[in-house]
C-alpha positions in Angstrom: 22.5 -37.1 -8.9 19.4 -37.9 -10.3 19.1 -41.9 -10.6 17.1 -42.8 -7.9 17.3 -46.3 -9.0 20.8 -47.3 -8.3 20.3 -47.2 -4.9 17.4 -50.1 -5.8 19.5 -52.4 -3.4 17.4 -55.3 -4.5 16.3 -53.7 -8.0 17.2 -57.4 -9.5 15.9 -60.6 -9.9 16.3 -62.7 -7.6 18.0 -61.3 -4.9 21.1 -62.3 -4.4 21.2 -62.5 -0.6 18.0 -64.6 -1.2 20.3 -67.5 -3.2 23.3 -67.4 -0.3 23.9 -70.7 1.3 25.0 -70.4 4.6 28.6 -71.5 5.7 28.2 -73.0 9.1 26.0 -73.2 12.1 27.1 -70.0 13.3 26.8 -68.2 9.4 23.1 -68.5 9.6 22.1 -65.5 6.9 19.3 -63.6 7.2 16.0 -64.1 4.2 15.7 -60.1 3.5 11.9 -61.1 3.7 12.8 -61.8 7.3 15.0 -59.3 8.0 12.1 -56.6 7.1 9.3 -58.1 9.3 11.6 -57.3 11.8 12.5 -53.7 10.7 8.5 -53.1 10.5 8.1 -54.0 14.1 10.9 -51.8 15.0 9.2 -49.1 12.6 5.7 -49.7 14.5 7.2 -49.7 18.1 9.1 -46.3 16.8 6.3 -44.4 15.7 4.0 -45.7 19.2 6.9 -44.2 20.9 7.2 -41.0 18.8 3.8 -39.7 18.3 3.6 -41.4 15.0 6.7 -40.3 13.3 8.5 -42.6 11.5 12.4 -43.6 12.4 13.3 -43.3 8.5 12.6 -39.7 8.5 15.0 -38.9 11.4 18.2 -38.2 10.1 19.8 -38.7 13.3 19.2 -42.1 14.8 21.8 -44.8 14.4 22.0 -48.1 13.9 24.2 -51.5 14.2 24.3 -54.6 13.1 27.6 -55.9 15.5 27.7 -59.7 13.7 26.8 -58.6 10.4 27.2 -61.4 8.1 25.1 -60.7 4.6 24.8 -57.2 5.3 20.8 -57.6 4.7 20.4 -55.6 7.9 22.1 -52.8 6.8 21.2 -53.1 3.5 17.5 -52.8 3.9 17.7 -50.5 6.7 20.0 -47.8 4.3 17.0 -48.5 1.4 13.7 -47.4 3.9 16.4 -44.2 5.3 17.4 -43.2 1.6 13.4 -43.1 1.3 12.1 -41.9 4.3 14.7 -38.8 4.5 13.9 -37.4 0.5 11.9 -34.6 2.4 15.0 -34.0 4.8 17.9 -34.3 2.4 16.3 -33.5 -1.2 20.4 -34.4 -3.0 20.1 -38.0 -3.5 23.9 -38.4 -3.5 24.2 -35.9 0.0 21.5 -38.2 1.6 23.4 -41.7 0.7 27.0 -40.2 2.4 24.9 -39.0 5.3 23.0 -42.4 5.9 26.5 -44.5 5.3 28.7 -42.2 7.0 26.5 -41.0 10.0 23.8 -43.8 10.5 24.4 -47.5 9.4 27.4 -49.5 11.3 28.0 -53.0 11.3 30.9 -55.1 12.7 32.0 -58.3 10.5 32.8 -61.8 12.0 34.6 -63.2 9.3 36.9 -62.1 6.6 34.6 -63.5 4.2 31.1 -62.1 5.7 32.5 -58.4 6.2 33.4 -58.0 2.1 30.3 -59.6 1.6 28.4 -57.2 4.1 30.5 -54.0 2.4 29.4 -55.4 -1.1 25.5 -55.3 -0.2 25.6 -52.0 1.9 27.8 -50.4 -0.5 28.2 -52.1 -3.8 31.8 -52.4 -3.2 33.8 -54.5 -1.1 35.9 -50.9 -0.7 34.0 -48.2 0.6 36.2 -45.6 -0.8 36.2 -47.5 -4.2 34.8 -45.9 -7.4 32.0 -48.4 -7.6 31.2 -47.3 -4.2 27.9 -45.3 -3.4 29.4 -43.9 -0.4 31.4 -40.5 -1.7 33.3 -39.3 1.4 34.8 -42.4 3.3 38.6 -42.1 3.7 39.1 -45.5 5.0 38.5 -48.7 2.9 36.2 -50.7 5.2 33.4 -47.8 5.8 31.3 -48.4 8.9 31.5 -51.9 8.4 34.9 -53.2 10.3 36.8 -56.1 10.6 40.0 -57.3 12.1 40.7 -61.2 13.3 40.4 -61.4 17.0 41.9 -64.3 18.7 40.8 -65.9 21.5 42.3 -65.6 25.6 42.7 -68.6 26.6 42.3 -69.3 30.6 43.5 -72.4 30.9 41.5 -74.3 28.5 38.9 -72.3 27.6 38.1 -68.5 26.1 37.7 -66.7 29.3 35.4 -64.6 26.8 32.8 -66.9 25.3 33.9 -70.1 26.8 35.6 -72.1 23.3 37.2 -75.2 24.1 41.4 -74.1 23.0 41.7 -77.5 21.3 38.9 -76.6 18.7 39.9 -73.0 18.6 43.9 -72.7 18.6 44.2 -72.1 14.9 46.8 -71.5 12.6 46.1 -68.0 10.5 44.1 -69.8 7.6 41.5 -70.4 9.4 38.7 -68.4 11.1 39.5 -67.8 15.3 35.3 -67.4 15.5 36.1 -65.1 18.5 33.7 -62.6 17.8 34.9 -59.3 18.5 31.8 -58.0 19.8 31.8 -60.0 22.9 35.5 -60.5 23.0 36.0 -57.3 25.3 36.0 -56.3 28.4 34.5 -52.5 27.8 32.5 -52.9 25.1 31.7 -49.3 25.1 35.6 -48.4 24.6 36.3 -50.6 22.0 33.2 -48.8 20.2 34.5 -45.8 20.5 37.8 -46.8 19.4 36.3 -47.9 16.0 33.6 -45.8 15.1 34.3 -42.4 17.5 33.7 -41.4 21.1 30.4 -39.4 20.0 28.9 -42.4 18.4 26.0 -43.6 20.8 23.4 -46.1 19.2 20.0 -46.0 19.5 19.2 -49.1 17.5 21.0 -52.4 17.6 19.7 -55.0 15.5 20.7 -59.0 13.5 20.9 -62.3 13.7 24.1 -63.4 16.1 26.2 -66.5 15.6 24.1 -69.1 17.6 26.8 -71.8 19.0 30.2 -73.0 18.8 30.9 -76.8 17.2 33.3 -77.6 19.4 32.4 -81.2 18.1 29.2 -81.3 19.8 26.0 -80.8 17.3 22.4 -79.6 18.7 21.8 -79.2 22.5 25.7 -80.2 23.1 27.1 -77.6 21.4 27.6 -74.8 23.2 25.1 -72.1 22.8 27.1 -68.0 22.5 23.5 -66.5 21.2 23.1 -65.0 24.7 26.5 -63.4 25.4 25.4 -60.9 22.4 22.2 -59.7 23.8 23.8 -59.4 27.6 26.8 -57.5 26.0 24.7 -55.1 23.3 22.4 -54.5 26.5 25.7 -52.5 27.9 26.0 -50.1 25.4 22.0 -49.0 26.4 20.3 -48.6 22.8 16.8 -47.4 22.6 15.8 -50.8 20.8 17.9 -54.3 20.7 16.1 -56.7 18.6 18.1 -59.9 17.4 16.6 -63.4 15.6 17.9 -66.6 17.6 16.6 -69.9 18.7 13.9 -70.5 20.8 15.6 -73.4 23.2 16.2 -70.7 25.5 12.9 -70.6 26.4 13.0 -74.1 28.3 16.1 -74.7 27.7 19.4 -74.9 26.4 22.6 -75.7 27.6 24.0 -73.2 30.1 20.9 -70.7 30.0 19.4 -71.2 32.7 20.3 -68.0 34.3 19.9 -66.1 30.4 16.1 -67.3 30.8 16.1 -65.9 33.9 17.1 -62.6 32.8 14.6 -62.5 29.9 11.8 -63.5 31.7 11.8 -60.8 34.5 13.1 -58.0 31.7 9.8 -56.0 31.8 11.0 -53.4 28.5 10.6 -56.8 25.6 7.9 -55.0 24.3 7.9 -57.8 21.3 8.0 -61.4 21.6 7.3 -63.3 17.8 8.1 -67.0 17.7 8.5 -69.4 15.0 8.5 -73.1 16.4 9.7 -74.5 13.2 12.6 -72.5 12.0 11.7 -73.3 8.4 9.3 -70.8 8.3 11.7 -68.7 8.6 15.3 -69.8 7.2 13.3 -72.3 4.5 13.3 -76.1 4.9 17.5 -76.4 4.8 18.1 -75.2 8.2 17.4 -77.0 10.8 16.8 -75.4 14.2 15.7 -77.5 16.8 13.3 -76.0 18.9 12.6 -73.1 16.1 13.6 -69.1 16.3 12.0 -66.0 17.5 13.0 -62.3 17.6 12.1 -59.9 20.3 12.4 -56.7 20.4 13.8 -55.0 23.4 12.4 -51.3 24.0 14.5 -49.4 27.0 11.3 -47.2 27.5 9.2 -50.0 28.0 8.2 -52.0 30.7 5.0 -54.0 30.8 3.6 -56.9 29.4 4.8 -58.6 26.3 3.0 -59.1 22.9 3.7 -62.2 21.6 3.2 -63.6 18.8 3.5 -67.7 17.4 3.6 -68.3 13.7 3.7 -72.3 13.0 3.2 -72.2 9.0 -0.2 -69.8 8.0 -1.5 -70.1 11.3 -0.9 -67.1 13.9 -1.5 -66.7 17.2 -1.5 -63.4 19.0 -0.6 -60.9 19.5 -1.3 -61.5 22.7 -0.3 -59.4 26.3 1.3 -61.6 28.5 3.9 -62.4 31.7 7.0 -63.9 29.9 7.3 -65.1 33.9 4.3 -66.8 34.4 5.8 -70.4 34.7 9.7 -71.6 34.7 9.4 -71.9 30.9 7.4 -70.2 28.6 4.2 -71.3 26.8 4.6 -70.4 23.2 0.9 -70.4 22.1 -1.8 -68.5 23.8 -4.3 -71.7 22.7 -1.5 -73.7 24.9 -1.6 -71.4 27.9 -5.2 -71.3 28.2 -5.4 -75.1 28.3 -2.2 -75.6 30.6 -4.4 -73.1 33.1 -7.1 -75.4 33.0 -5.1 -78.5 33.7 -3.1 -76.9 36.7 -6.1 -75.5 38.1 -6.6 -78.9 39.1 -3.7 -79.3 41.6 -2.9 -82.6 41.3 0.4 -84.4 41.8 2.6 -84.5 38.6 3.9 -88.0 36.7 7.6 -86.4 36.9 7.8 -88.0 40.1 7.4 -91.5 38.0 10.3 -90.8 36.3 13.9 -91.3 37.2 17.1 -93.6 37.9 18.7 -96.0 35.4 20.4 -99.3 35.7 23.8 -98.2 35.1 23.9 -99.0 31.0 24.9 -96.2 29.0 23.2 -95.9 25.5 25.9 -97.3 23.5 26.9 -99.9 26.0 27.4 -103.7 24.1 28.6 -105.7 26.6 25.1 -107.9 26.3 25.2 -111.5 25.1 22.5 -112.8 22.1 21.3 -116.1 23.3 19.7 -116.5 26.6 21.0 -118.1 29.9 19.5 -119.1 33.0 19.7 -116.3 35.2 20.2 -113.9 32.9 17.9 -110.2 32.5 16.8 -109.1 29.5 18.4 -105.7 28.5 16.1 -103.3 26.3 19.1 -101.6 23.7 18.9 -99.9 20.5 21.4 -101.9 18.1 23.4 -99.5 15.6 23.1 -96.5 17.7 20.4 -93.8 19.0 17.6 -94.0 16.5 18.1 -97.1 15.2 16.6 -101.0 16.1 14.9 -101.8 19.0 16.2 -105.1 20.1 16.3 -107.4 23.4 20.0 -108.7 24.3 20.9 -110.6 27.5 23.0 -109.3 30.7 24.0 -111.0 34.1 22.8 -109.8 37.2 25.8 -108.8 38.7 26.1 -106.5 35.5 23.5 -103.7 37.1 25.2 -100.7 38.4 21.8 -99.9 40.2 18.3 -100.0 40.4 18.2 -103.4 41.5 14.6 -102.9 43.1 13.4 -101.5 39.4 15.0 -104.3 37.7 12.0 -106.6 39.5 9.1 -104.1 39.2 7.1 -103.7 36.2 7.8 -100.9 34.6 7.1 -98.4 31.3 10.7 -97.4 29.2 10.0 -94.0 27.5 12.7 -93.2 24.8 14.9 -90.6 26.1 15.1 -88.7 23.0 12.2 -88.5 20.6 10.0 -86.0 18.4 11.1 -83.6 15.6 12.9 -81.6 17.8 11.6 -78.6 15.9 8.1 -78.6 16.6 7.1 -79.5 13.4 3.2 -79.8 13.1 2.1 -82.6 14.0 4.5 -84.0 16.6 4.3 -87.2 18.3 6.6 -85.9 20.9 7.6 -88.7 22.1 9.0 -92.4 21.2 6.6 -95.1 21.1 7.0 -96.7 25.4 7.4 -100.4 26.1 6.3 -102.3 28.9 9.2 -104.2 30.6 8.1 -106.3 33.3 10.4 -108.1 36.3 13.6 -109.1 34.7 14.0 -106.5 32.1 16.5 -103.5 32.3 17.4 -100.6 30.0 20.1 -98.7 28.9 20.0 -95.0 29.0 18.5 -94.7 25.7 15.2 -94.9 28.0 13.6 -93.1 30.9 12.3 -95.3 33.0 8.7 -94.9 34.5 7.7 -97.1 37.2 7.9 -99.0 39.3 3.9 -100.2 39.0 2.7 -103.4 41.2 1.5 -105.0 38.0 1.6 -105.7 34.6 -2.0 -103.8 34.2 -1.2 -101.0 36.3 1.8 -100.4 34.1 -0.3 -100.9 30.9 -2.6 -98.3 32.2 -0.1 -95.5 32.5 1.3 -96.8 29.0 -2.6 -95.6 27.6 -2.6 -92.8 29.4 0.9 -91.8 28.0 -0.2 -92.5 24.5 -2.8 -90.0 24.5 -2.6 -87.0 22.9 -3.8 -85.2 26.1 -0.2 -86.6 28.0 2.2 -85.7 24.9 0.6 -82.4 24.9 1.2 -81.3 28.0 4.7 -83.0 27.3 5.2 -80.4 24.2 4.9 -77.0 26.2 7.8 -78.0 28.1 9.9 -80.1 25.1 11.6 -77.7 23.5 14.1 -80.0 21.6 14.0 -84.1 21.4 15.5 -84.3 24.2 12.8 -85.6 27.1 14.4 -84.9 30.3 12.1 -85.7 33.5 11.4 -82.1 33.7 9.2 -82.4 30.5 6.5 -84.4 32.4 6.2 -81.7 35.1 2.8 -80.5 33.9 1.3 -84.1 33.1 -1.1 -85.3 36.3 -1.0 -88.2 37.8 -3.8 -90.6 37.0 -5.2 -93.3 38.8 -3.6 -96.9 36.9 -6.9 -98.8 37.4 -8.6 -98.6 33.3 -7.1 -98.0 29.8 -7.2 -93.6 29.3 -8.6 -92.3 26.3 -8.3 -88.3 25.2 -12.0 -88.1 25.3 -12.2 -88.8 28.6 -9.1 -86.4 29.5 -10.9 -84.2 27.7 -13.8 -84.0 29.8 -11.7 -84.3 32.7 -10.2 -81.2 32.4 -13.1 -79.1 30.9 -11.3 -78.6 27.4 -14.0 -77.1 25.0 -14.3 -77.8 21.6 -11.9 -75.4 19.9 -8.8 -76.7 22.5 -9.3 -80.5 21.6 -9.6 -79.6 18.0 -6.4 -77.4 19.0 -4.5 -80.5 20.6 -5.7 -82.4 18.1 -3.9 -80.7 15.5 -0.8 -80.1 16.7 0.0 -83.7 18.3 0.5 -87.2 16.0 -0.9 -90.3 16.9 1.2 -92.7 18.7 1.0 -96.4 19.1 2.6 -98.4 21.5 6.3 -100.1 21.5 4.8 -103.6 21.2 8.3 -105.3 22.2 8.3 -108.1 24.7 10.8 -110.7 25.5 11.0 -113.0 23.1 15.0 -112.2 21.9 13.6 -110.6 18.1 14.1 -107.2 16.8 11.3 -105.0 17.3 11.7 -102.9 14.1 12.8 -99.4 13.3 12.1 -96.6 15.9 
């Protein structure tokens, strides 16, 4: 065979798994830009490891890609072999058959993705067809299987990855979305069963389906990301590297004890983080939070490098303690500052921040014109995101919080920001000053209570700096601001109006950190609503 150019996977222009749109939230395909940053860490760890030899010249290491969707994985890793082992395997046509039939495995999670994977690793949705570069399969799908898994229900949920069975109990012409990679018990049998008992992997590698919809969008949707890195660390590869979403790094619905897990795993020997995911998936995806991919070396254990890449600016790599604090810092600019701040020991504004009066945020049981005895209810009419507006309530109407309803007090929007750490961020919603007689729904946090109207004015300046939202952004992953986000913000004294430049000075930033905050945080001005019974505009 003497047409080293057919096996050009990407030979044309454009592309084509550059112009793929992706299907749904959990079909998120892979830029092969992308895809090869990540094979080039994977390359460079390899060769550390190996006294400089490089992983394409071995003709024995394998590799999967268990949730391959585009095939881009595969793809591109098959192109840097069919290169690297020229020296090994001089037949062109020998060393393709060797590298598809000995090296490169994926396992599909649709119908759809697996052709399309097939197509891209082999130029043929059948591996055995005649348009096929693979020579000596017997069996139509290759290495790259699928079959339709359904999903075991215990009681009302996959005991597996935990899908809700009235979302998920489908009829035939539709995708189950059970996975089959983490829908088994023994992951290592059911490997064996499709690919042979000698196949062991030493590299396991892509971009997993991230959630399940089941009719919850963002962090109400159930995140499944994790249950393919805990599952892939069973079968024991050399490396694991996978691309998901950062959240998991403060928070994220149900990982808790995942972030756990990563932070005291001591063999990530590669931490790279993106905090606006349309650096990496372009501006149509939207991630909130951003994406990273590690990669996990089993011959490791030390420090981590990371690395942050907002836009052209980069950061790192840098050695650090993915342990350090209960969340992770994602810049090292951040983590130098936050050290500064903490060094002072001072009691934290979290402790501001809590209870509610009862309303939920779409409650509309409020009156429009004012009676005596009435409070004044702070809602958002239309929904989250929409206007600001005072309505009226009765007394009687507070579930609780009776001794806030007379305090002054500082409303804080409970969600708020990009969400994706966009540069700049204002981080949080514009805060309003309610005074004795005012209430909230739970489209606020409350702050308070403060013993006067200038007390509570104070902590408003103070939460309007850019000082207060920063310290606010190492710990607000998504737009969601819980009271845990204010958990590294001091407590001030409420006796003056707070500017940056005096936090600033405060807390010993030097030049290159206050040009540092200053860049990555918007300004913010203040929620100028008071009770008068008007709109106060657009959030």
């Amino acid at each position: 065979m003497s047409a080293p150019a057919a096996l050009d996977f990407r030979g044309h222009n454009p592309d084509v798994l550059t112009c793929i749109a992706n299907l749904s939230n959990d079909e998120v395909f892979t830029p092969p830009e992308f895809a090869n940053r990540m094979l080039d860490t994977l390359e460079h760890a390899w060769a550390e490891s190996n006294g400089g030899a490089s992983i394409w010249a071995d003709p024995n290491v394998t590799f999967l890609d268990p949730f391959t969707k585009s095939g881009v994985f595969l793809r591109e890793i098959t192109r840097r072999l069919t290169e690297g082992l020229a020296g090994r395997i001089p037949d062109l046509q020998e060393r393709v058959d060797h590298i598809l039939t000995r090296q490169v495995y994926g396992i599909g999670i649709t119908q759809l993705t697996s052709l399309l994977a097939r197509r891209s690793v082999y130029c043929s949705k059948d591996a055995t067809g005649r348009h096929s570069i693979a020579k000596s399969f017997d069996r139509d799908w290759g290495n790259v299987w699928f079959e339709r898994t359904e999903h075991t229900w215990a009681g009302e949920r996959c005991g597996y990855c935990r899908a809700t069975r009235s979302a998920y109990e489908r009829g035939v012409e539709l995708e189950t979305h059970a996975y089959a990679f983490i829908h088994a018990s023994d992951i290592r049998k059911r490997i064996a069963r499709l690919f042979g008992d000698e196949v062991k992997f030493d590299v396991i590698i892509g971009n997993p389906p991230y959630q399940l919809d089941d009719g919850g969008t963002g962090m109400s949707a159930s995140p499944i990301y994790h249950l393919f890195i805990q599952q892939a660390k069973k079968l024991e590869p050399r490396f694991l590297s996978m691309v998901i979403p950062s959240r998991w790094m403060a928070g994220g619905k149900g990982l808790d004890g995942f972030r756990a897990e990563m932070f005291v795993d001591r063999s990530i020997r590669d931490l790279v983080d993106y905090p606006d995911a349309a650096d990496v998936f372009g501006p149509g995806i939207k991630i909130k939070g951003g994406v990273c991919y590690f990669l996990r070396d089993d011959a490791w254990e030390g420090r981590t490098a990371v690395t942050t890449i907002r836009g052209a600016h980069v950061s790192g790599p840098l050695d650090r303690d993915l342990d350090e604090y209960d969340v992770f810092v994602r810049d090292v600019e951040s983590a130098r500052i936050l050290k500064k701040v903490l060094a002072h020991d001072e009691e934290s504004v979290r402790t501001l921040f809590g209870g509610d009066f009862g309303f939920d945020t779409n409650f509309a049981d409020f009156h429009d014109v004012r009676a005596d005895g009435d409070l004044a209810i702070h809602v958002n009419v239309g929904g989250m995101g929409h206007k600001r507006a005072i309505r009226y309530v009765l007394p009687d109407q507070i579930l609780r919080g009776q001794e806030l309803a007379g305090a002054w007090k500082v409303l804080a929007p409970k969600a708020a920001g990009y969400g994706s750490q966009q540069v700049p961020d204002r981080v949080l919603g514009r805060p309003i000053i309610a005074g004795p007689g005012e209430v909230a729904t739970r489209t606020y946090r409350i702050a308070g209570a403060f013993a006067s109207e200038s007390e509570a004015a104070s902590f408003e300046s103070y939460y309007l700096t850019k000082f207060f939202r920063f310290l606010v952004m190492l710990r607000k992953i998504t737009q969601d601001a819980a009271p845990k986000v204010y958990a590294w913000v001091p407590m001030q004294t409420w006796d003056r109006q707070w500017t940056d430049a005096e936090l600033y000075e405060k807390y010993g930033l030097d030049a290159d950190e206050i040009a540092f905050v200053e860049a990555v945080i918007r300004p913010l001005e203040s929620g100028t609503t008071r009770v008068d019974g008007l709109d106060d505009g657009a959030e």
